[in-house]
RODO-2510 file (C-alpha; in nm, 4 decimals, decimal comma):
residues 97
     n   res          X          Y          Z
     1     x    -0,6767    -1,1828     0,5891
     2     x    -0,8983    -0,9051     0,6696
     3     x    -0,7528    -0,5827     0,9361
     4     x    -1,0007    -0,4998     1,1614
     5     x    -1,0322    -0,1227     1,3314
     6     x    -0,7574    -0,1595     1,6244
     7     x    -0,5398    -0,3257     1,3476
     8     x    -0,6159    -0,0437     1,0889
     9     x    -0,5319     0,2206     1,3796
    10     x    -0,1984     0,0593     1,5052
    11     x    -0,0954     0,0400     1,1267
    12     x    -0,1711     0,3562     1,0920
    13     x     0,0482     0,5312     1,3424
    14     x     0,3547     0,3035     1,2054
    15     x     0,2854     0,4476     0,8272
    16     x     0,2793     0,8270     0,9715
    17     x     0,6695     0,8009     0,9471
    18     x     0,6860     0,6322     0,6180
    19     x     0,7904     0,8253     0,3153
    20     x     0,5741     0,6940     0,0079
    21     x     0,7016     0,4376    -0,2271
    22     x     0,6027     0,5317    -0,5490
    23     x     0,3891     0,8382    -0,7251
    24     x     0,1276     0,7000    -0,9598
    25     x     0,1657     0,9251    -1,2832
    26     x    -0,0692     0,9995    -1,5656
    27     x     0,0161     0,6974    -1,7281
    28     x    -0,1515     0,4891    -1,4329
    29     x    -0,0852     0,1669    -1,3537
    30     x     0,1570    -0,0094    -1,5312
    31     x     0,3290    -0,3583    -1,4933
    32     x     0,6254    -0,2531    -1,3795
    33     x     0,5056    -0,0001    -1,1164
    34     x     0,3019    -0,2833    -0,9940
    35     x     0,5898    -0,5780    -0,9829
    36     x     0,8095    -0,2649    -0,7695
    37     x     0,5141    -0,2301    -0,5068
    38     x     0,4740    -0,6010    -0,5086
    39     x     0,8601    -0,6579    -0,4177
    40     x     0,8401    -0,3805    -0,1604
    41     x     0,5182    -0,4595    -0,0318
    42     x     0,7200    -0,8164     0,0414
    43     x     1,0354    -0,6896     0,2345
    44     x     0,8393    -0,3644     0,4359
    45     x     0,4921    -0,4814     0,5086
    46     x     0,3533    -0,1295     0,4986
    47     x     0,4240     0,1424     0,2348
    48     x     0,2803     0,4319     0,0909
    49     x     0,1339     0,4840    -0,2681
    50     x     0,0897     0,8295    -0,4096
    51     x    -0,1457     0,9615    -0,6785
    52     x     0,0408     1,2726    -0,8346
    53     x    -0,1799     1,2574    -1,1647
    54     x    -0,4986     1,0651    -1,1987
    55     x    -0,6299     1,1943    -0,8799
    56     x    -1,0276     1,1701    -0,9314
    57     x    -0,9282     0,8265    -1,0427
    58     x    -0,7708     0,7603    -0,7098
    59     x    -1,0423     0,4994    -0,5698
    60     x    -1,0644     0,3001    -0,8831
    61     x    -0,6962     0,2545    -0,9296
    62     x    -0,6690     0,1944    -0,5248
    63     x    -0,9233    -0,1323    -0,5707
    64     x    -0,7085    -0,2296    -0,8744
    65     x    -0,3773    -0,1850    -0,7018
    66     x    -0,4952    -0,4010    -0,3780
    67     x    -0,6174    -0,6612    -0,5657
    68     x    -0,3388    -0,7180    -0,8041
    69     x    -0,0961    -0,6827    -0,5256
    70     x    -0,3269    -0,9256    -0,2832
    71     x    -0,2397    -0,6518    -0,0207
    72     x    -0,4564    -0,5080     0,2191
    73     x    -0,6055    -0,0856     0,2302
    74     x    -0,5095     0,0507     0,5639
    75     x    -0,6696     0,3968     0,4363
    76     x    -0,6817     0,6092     0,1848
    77     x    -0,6093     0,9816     0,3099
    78     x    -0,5475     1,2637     0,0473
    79     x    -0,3906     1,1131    -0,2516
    80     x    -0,1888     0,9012    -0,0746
    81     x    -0,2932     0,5169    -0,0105
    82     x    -0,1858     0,3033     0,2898
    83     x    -0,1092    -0,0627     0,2160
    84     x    -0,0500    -0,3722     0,4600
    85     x     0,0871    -0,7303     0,3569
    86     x     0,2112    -0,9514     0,5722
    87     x     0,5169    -1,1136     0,4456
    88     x     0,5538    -1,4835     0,3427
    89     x     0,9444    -1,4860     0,4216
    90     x     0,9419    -1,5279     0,8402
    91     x     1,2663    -1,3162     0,8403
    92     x     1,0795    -0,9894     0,6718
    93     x     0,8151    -0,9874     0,9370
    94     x     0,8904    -0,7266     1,1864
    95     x     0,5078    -0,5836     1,1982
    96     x     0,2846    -0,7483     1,4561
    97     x    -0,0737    -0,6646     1,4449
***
């Protein structure tokens, strides 16, 4: 599933609220880190990832993140990264784009 612009916008405005997730360290991306974003990615939808260390690294480990969590970049502002998944369990979807 691909977002297009309107989608990206609307998603957006709903993440400006959102406190992010998880701070991606020095150590970058580990297994576990991953498995945590892909259980939360499941139950919210849309959460924030931030880069506290590895910052020039930021786009790299973005493209790894969204495909190993099949999730979708809303954007990439600062340091911190915007991801959308729509939910397979009908009862966790409460975002409609």
């Amino acid at each position: 599933m691909s977002i297009n612009k309107e989608q990206r916008r609307k998603l957006k405005k709903l993440a400006h609220h959102i406190k992010p997730f998880i701070n991606i360290g020095k150590q970058g991306l580990l297994d576990g880190a991953i498995n945590s974003i892909k259980e939360k990615i499941e139950k919210e939808e849309l959460i924030k990832v931030k880069f506290s260390q590895n910052k020039e690294d930021k786009i790299s480990l973005s493209k790894e993140l969204i495909n190993k969590t099949e999730s979708e970049e809303v954007c990439l502002i600062g340091h911190t990264l915007i991801l959308y998944k729509k939910s397979k369990n009908p009862q966790n979807r409460h975002i409609k784009i």
